[in-house]
N, C-alpha and C positions, 0 to 999 in steps of 0.2 A: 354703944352706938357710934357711925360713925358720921363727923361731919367735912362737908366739902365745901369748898369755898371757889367761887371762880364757876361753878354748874351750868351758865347760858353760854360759855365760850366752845373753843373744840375740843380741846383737851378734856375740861368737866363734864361735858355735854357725854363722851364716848366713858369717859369714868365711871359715871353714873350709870352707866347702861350695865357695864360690868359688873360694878357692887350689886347692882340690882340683880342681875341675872346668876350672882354668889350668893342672893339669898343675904347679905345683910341691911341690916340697918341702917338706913339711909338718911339725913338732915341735909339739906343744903340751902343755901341762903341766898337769896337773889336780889337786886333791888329794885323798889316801887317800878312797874314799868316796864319790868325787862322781859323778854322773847322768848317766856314760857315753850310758847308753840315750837319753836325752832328746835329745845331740846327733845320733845318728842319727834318731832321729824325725824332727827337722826334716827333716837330709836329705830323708825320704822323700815333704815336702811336695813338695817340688819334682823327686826322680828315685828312677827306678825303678832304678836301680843305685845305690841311695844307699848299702848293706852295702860293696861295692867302692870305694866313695870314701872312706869312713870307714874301710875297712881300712885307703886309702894313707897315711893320716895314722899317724904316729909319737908316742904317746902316752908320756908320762913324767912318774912321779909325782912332783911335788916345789909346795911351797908358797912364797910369794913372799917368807918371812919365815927362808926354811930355805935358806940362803947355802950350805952343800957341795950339794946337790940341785940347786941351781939351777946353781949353774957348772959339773955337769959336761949341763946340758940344754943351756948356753951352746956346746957346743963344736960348730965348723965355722957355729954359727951367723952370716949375714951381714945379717940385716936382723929386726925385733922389732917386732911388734904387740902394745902394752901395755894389752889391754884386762880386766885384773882389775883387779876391786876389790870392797870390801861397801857395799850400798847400806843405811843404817839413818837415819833421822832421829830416833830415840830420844836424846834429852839422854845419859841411862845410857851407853850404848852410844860418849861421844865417845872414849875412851881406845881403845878398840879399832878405830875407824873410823880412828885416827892411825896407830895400831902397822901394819895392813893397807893401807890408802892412800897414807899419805905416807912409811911406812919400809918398804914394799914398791917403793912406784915408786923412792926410794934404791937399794935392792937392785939392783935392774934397771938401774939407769943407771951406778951402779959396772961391773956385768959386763958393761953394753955398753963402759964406756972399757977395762976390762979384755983384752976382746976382740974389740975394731976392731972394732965391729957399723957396717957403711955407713948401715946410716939405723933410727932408730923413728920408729915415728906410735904415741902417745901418747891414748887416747879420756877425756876428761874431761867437764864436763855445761856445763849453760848454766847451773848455779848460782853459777859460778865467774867468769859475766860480770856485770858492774855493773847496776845499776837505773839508768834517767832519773826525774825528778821533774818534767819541764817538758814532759809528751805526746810529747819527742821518742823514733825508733827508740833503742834500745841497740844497740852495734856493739861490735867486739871491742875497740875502746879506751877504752869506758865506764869511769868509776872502780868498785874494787870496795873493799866494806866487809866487814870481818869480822860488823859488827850486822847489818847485812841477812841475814845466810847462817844457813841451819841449820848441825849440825853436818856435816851430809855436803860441803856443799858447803864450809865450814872445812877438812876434811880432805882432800879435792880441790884446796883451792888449795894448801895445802901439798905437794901431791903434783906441781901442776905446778912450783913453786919445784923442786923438785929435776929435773924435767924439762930446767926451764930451765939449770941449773947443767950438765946434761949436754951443751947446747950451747955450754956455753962452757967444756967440755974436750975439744970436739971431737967429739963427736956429732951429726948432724943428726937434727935432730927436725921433724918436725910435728903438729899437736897439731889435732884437731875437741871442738869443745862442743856436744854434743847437746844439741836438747831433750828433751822426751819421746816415747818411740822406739816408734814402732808395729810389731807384727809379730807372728808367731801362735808357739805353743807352748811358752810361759811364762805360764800361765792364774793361778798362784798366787801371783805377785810381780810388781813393777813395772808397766809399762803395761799386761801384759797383764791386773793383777785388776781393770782396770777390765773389761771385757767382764763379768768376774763380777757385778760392784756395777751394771752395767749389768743383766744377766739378771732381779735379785733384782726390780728395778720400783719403788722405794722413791717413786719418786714425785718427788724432791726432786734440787737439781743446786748443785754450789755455784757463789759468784760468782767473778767472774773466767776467766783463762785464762792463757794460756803458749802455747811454741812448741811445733810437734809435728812429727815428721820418720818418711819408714817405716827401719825397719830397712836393709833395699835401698840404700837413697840414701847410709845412712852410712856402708855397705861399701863402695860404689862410693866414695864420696870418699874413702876412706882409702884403697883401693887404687891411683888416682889423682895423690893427693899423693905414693904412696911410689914412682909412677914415674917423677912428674916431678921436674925441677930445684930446686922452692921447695925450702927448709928457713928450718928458724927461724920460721917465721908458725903458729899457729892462727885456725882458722875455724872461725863460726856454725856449724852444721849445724840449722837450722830450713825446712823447707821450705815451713810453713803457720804464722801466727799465728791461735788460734781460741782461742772462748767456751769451757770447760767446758762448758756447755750443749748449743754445737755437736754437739762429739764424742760425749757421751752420747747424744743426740738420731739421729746417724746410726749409731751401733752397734745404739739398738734401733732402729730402723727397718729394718736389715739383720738384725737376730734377729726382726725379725715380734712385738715387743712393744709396749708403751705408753710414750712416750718419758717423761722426766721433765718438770714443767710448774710446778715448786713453786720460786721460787727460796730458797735457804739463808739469812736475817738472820746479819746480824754476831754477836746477841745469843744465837742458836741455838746457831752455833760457840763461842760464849765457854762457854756450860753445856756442850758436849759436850765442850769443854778440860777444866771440870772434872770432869767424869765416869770421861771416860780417866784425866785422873790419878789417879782416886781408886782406880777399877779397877786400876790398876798399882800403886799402892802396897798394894792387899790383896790381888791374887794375882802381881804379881809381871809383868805381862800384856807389858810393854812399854809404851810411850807411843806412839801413833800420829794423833794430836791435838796440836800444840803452838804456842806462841806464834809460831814465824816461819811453821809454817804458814797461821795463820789472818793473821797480816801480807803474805802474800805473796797473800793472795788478795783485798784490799783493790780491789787497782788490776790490770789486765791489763797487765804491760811486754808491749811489740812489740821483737822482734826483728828486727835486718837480715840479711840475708844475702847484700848482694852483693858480698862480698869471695870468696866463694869461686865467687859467679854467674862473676866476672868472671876471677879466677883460673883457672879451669876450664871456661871455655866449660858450666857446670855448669847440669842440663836437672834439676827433680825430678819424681819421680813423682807422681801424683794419691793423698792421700790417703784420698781418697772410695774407691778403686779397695784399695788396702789394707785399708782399714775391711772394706771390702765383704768380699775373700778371707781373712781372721781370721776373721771372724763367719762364713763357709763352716764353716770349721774345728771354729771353739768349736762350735758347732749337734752337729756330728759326736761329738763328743768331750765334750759333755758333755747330752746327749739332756733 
């Protein structure tokens, strides 16, 4: 049996559809409270028996920090998709990004060596790979710095350290580093508020860019690596290196609005750093502005990906073509 971790997000949410529609055994573990409904939605993007797939799945509430709950989800379990985690780049927020990430992913790798789990695949981000300084790609043995990293990605590396401790007690692991993940029915967090901030027409795009990969390709790699032979390697998972600009630009242009045309000054983002803080500091708001973000948007890093081209005879999708079927969706759903 297989168990999954992370199941109400995007990535889990589309995993689960696949296991299921592969006809395996399915566990996944959510906790008290969370947005059942939503993983069936997705389903329903894509099949018309989506209620019967989502019933074949074996849901069990337990949280990744709550050790009796988990080890008895662990049991019969033979292979583990470790795709929870809290996404926050709030400073505030770094204690509990640690507790949840990096002594979460411990949890799990203790109960894989606990109970002979044959293999996990491990989903971590591309914040966790290094910066170049000299125009060249970044590849997966770029050096990485804890200064360069927000706190998420701080907490993520520490999450892969324990990943890594798991393969050298005898767990095979393999590990993907997303970039940022396209895909439709997560309109209010992650990639998907961009289509939002897209919708509103602001006008304005910030500089830079990052890698961008659809949902699809990431599922397909992970299901992939956990059939074949590798262990012990992670890989890129970026299928496109693109502007900021780009992407906003082809989202509206598939929502039929006015693209954005204003690029963002450095000096813009520094007042709206201090804006957001001020706003957090008198209600309390969050930080969603901050120093490594406005660092990380200086320079566009390129990422490689042909370790896992080459690994996997590995084919991606057309981003354009994702864009395209999200913004079907958002149009529908948010009129």
């Amino acid at each position: 049996m297989i168990l999954v971790t992370g199941g109400t997000g995007l990535v889990g949410a589309h995993l689960l559809l696949k296991l299921a529609e592969d006809g395996h055994s399915v566990r996944a573990i959510h906790r008290e409270g969370s947005n059942l409904q939503r993983v069936e939605k997705v389903f329903g993007y894509y099949r018309k028996d989506a209620m019967a797939l989502f019933n074949s799945i074996e849901w069990i509430v337990a949280d990744i920090n709550d050790i009796p709950a988990l080890d008895i989800a662990f049991i019969g379990i033979t292979k583990v998709y470790h795709a929870a985690a809290l996404i926050s780049f709030d400073p505030s927020d770094e204690k509990i990004l640690q507790k949840i990430n990096a002594e979460g992913t411990a949890n799990i790798i203790n109960l894989c060596i606990a109970h002979s789990v044959e293999k996990l695949c491990y989903v971590s981000t591309i914040g966790t790979i290094g910066k170049t300084f000299d125009g060249k790609d970044a590849t997966e043995e770029t050096p990485w710095s804890p200064l360069e990293a927000n706190v998420y990605g701080r907490s993520k590396y520490a999450a892969e350290m324990e990943v890594w401790r798991g393969s050298q007690e005898g767990v095979p692991i393999v590990m993907v580093n997303p970039g940022v993940i396209v895909g439709p029915g997560f309109w209010d967090n992650g990639s998907g508020a961009i289509f939002n901030t897209a919708q509103k027409t602001y006008g304005y795009y910030p500089p830079g860019g990052t890698g961008f990969i659809s949902v699809h390709d990431v599922v397909a790699m992970m299901q992939q690596l956990m059939a074949s032979s590798i262990m012990n390697e992670r890989f890129i998972a970026v299928a496109e290196n693109w502007t900021y600009h780009k992407l906003l630009t082809e989202i509206a242009e598939n929502l039929k609005i006015k693209p954005p045309t204003k690029a963002l000054k450095f000096w813009q983002l520094e007042v709206g750093r201090w804006f957001d803080g001020l706003k957090n500091l008198l209600f309390k708001s969050g930080r969603t502005l901050t120093k490594s973000h406005i660092r990380s948007l200086k320079n566009q890093q390129i990422y490689e990906n042909r370790k896992i081209v080459k690994a996997l005879s590995f084919e991606f999708r057309s981003l354009k073509d994702e864009i395209r079927f999200c913004s079907k969706l958002f149009k529908e759903e948010n009129p």
